[in-house]
C-alpha positions in Angstrom: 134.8 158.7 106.6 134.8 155.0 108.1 136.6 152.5 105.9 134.8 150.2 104.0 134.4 147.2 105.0 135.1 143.6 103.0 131.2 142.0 102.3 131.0 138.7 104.9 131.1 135.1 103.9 127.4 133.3 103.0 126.6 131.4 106.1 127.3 127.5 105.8 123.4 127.0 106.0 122.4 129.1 103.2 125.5 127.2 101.2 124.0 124.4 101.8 120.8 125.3 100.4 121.7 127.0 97.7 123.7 123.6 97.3 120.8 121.2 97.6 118.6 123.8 95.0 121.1 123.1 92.5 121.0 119.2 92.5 117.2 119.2 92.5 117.1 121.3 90.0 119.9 119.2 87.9 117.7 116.0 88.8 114.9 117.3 87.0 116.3 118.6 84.2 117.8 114.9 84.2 114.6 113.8 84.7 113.2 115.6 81.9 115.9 114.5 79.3 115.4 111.4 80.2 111.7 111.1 79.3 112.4 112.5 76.4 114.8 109.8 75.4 113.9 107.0 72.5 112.8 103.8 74.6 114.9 101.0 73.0 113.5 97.1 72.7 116.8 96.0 75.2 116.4 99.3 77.5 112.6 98.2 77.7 113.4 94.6 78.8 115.6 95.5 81.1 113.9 97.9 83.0 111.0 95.2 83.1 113.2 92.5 84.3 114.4 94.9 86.9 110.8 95.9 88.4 109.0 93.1 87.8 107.5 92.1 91.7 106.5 88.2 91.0 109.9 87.8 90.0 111.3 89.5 93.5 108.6 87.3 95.1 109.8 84.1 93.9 113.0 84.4 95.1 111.8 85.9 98.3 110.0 82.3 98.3 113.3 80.3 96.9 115.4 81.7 100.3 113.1 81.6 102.7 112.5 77.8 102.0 115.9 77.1 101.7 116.2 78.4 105.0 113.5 76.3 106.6 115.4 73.6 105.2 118.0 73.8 107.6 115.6 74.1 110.5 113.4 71.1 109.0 116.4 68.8 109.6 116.7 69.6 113.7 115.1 66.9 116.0 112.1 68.9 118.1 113.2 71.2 120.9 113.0 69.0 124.2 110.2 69.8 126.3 110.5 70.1 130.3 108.0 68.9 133.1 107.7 69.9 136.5 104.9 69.7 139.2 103.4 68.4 142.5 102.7 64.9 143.2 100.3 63.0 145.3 99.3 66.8 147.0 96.9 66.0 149.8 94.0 68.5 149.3 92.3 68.5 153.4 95.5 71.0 154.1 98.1 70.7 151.3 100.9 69.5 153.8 103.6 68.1 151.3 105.5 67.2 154.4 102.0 64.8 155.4 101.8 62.1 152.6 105.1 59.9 152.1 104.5 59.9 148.3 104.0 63.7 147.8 107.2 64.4 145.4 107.9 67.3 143.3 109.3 66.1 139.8 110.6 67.8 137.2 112.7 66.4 134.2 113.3 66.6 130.3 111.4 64.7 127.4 113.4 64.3 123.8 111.2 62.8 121.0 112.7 61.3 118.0 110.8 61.2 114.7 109.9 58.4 112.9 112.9 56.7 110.9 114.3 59.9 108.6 111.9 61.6 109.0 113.3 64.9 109.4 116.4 64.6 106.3 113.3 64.0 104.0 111.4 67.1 105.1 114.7 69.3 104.6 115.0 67.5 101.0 111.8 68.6 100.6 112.2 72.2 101.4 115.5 72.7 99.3 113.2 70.7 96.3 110.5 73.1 97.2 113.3 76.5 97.3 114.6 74.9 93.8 111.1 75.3 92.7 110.3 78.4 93.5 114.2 79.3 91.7 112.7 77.8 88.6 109.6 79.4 88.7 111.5 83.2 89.2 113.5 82.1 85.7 110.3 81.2 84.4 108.4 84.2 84.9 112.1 86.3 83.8 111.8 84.2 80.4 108.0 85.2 79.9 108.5 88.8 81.2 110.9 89.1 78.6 109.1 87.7 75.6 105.7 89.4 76.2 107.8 93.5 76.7 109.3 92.2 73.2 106.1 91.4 71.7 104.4 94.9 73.5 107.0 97.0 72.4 106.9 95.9 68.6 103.1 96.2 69.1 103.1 100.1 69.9 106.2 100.5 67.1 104.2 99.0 64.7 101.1 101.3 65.4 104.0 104.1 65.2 105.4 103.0 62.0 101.9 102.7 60.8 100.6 106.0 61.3 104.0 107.1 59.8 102.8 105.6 56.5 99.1 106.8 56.3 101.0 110.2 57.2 103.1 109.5 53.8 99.7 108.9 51.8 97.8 111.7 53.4 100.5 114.0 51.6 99.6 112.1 48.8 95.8 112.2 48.8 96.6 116.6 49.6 98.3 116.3 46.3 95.4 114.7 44.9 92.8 117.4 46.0 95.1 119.9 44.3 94.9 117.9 41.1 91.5 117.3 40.8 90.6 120.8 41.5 93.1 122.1 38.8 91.5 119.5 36.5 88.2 120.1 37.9 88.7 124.1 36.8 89.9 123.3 33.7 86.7 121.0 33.3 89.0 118.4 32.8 87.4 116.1 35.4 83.6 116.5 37.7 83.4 117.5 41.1 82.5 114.0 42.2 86.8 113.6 41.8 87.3 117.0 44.4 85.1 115.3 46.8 86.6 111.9 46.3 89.5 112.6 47.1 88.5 114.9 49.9 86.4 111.6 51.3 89.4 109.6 51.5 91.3 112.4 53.1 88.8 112.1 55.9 89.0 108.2 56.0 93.0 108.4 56.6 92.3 111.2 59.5 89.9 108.4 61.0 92.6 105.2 60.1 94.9 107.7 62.1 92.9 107.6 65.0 91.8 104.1 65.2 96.2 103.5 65.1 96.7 106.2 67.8 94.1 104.4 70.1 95.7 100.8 69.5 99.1 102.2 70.5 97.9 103.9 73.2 96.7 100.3 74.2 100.0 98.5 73.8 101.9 101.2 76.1 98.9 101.0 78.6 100.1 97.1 78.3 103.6 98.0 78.8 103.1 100.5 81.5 102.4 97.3 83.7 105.8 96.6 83.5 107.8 99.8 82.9 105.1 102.4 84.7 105.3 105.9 83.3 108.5 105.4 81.2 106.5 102.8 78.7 105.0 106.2 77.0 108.1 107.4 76.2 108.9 107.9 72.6 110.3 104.9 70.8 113.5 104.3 69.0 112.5 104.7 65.2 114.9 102.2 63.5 113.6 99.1 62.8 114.0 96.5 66.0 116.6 93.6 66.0 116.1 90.8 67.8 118.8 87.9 68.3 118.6 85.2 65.2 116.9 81.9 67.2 118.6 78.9 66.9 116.9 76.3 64.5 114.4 74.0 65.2 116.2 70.5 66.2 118.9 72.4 68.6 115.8 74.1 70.1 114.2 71.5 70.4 116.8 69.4 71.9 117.1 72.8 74.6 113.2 71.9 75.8 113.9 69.8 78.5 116.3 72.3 80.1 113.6 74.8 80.0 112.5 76.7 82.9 108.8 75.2 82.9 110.2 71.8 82.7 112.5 72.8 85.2 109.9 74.3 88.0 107.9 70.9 87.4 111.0 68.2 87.9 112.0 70.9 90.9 108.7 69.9 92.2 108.4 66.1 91.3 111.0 66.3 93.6 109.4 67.9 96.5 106.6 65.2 95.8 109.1 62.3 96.4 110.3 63.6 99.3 107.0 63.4 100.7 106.6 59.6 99.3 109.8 59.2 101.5 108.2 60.7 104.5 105.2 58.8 104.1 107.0 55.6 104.2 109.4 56.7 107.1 105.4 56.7 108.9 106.0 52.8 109.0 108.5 53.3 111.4 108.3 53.6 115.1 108.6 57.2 116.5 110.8 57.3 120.4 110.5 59.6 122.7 113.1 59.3 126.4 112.6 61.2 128.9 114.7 61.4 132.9 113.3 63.1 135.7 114.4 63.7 139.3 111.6 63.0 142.0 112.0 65.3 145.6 110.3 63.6 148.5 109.4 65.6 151.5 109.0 64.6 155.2 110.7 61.9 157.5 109.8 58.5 157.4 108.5 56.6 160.7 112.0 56.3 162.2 112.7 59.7 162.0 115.2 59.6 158.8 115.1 61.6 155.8 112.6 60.3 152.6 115.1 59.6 149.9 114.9 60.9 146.5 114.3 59.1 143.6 114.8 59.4 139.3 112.8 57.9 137.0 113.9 57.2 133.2 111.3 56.8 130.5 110.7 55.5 127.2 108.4 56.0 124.7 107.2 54.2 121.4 105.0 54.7 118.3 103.3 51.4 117.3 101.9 51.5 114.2 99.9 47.7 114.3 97.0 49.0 112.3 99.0 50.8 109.3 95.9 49.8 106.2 93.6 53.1 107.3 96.6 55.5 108.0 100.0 54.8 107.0 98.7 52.6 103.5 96.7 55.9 102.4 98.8 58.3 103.4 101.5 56.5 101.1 99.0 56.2 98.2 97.9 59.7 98.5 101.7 61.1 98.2 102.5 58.8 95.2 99.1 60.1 93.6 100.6 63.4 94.3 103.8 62.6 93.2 102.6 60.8 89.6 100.2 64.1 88.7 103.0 66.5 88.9 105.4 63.7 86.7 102.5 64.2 84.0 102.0 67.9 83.7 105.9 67.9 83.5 104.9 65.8 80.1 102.0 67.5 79.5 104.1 70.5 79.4 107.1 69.2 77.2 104.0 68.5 74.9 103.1 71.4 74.8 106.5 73.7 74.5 107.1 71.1 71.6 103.9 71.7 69.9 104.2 75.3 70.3 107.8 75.0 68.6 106.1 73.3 65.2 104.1 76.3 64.9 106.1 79.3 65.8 108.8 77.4 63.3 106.0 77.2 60.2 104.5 80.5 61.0 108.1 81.9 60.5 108.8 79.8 57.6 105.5 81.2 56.1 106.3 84.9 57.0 109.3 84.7 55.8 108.5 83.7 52.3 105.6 86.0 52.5 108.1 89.1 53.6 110.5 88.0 50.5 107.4 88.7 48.4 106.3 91.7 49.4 109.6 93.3 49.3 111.0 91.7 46.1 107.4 92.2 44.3 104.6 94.0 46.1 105.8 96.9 47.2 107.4 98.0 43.7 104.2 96.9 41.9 102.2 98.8 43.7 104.0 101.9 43.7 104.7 101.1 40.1 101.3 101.0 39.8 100.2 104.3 41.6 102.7 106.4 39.2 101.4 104.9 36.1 98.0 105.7 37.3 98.4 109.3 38.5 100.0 110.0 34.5 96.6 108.0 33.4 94.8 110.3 34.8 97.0 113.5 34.6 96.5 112.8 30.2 93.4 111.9 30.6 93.3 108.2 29.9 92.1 107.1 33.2 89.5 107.9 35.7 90.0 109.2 38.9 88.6 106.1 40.6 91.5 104.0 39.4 94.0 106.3 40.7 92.2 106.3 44.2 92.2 102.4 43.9 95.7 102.2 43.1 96.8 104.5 45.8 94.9 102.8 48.0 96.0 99.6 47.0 99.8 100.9 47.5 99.0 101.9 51.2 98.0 98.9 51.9 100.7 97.3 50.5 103.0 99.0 52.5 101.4 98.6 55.6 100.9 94.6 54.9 104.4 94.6 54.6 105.4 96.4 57.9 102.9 94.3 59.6 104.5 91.1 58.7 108.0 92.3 59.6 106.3 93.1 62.7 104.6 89.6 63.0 107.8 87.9 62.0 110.0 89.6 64.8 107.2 88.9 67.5 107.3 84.9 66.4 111.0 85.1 67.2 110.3 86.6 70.2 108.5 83.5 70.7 111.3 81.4 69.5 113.7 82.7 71.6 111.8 81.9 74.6 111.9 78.5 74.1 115.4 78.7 73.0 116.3 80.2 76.0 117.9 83.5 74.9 119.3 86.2 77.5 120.3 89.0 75.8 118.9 91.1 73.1 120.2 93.0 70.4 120.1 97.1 70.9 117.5 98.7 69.1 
């Protein structure tokens, strides 16, 4: 009988593959978990900063003209010249014509006064620009995924609540058509409360489809992962500062920023059309070759020529005077949209500041009042009705009446956070809260 022999090792290239199997199949199990994880308000933001392209752009934009900058400031690359002289065309004998030469040389042209250190001021104002403008579009990013994300909780929280009632309005049926069998009530209060049964189904839909909407919003920022589900506490955002240190923090803002950035840039070009006054130079050298002998029999000598060349601007009224007037048009128009905006970012501070003063009273009222009248109010109806004392259609009312309540009252929670949202982007905030 032949011994048995010990089973061989895998081969390194099925190892391997078994290997790889494994991690693919770890990555999408990952994968999965993850989607299934609660999207938070600061996860959401951050993601969306991370992705967002026209931010990426901008600063693409901000280095490459920084870059240029430093090319802006070199003098022009010096140009060369060669060629025949004074060929005779009957045979094209450079040895035939005493003047015949072959000259080549160099050319160097100077621009006009500092010409070139305002064009590389110009590009670093322009590169600053184009920083502000990333920052800018980061601020905004940020404020509307906070304002989209509290959109599709509140849809969420919502159809929570009509959920709540709908358990209600079940009960309901069951109580009518105990007191409809006992002949207690008419079967106009079974098919009452059937109707509004139906009507919450409906409200239910019409809330899925608006959420649906705000993620389709939020997808443009976060793709796939803005239908994941949402975390279910209530969202925190930072407290805003209040109104006078915000609005002493408006000038610093990224909007102003980007325009004064480019203000700038416009000045720099009033300082290049002024350097335009100034004469331009150009030198150049060259070495001449003479061919042939002269009469006598002794060589033609070489010769070098040096040159020197000059702008004259005599006639300045038609060229250099409009050019001037133009950048300094240029440069005042972008000096009053930078005011036009500070107008603006302040009058959009008065009203975010009284629409949260308003919601804020308004939120004290509903939670300190409203909410327990109304359900205060439903419970004393339902016994009403339950002894008898009461029809059926103030008990619908009153329920009613409480689910609305309730949702009011998430809404302006809802409303509230989203105008500090809107605070805090004019305040200048960075960081959120988790949620």
């Amino acid at each position: 009988m032949a011994p048995e022999t010990a089973p061989l090792p895998p081969k390194p290239r099925v190892r391997r593959r078994f290997l790889v199997g494994c991690l693919i199949v770890l990555g999408a199990v990952a994968a999965i978990a993850r989607a299934d994880d609660p999207l938070s308000l600061t996860e959401a933001e951050r993601m969306a900063l991370a992705q967002d392209p026209a931010v990426a752009a901008s600063l693409a934009r901000a280095e490459a003209l920084a870059t240029e900058s430093v090319a802006d400031a070199q003098l022009p690359d010096p140009k060369f010249r060669t060629g025949l002289y004074n060929l005779p065309l009957d045979d094209f004998d450079i040895e035939k014509v005493p003047t015949t030469q072959w000259r080549f040389g160099l050319q160097q042209q100077f621009p006009r006064g500092d010409t070139l250190r305002w064009k590389s001021r110009q590009a670093l104002a322009k590169s600053e620009a184009a920083r502000r403008k990333a920052e800018l579009e980061q601020w905004k990013i940020r404020r509307d995924v906070r304002k989209t994300w509290l959109d599709a909780w509140r849809e969420i929280a919502v159809a929570k609540i009509i959920q709540d009632s709908r358990r209600l309005f079940e009960n309901l049926i069951d109580i009518t058509q105990v007191q409809y069998g006992s002949g207690e009530s008419s079967q106009q209060d079974v098919l009452s409360a059937e109707l509004e049964l139906s009507r919450l189904d409906d409200r239910i839909s019409k809330v899925k489809t608006r959420e649906e909407s705000a993620r389709a919003r939020l997808s443009r920022w976060l793709g796939d992962s803005a239908w994941r589900p949402l975390s279910g506490d209530t969202p925190a955002l930072p407290e805003p500062p209040d109104e006078q240190q915000i609005l002493e923090r408006l000038p610093q803002h990224p909007r102003i920023k980007w325009r004064e950035a480019l203000i700038e840039a416009r000045q720099q070009g009033v300082n290049i059309a002024r350097a335009q006054y100034k004469p331009g130079w150009m030198v150049g050298a060259e070495y001449r070759k003479r061919f042939g002998d002269n009469p006598d029999g002794s060589n033609r000598e070489d010769m070098a020529a040096i040159m020197l060349s000059v702008d004259l601007p005599l006639f300045p009224d038609k060229r250099q005077d409009k050019r001037l007037a133009a950048s300094k048009q240029r440069a005042e128009a972008i000096r009053l949209t930078r005011n036009n905006d500070l107008r603006i970012l302040r009058q959009q501070l008065a009203l975010d500041e009284a629409r949260q003063k308003r919601l804020d009273e308004r939120l004290q009222r509903y939670q300190n009042r409203l909410l327990k009248q109304a359900r205060e109010n439903a419970d004393a109806a339902l016994e009403a009705y339950q002894s008898g004392s009461a029809e059926f259609t103030n008990l619908m009312r009153a329920r009613i009446t409480e689910l609305e309540v309730r949702i009011q009252a998430l809404k302006i929670r809802v409303d509230l956070l989203k105008t500090r949202a809107d605070l805090l982007y004019l305040a200048g905030d960075a960081t959120g809260e988790d949620s």
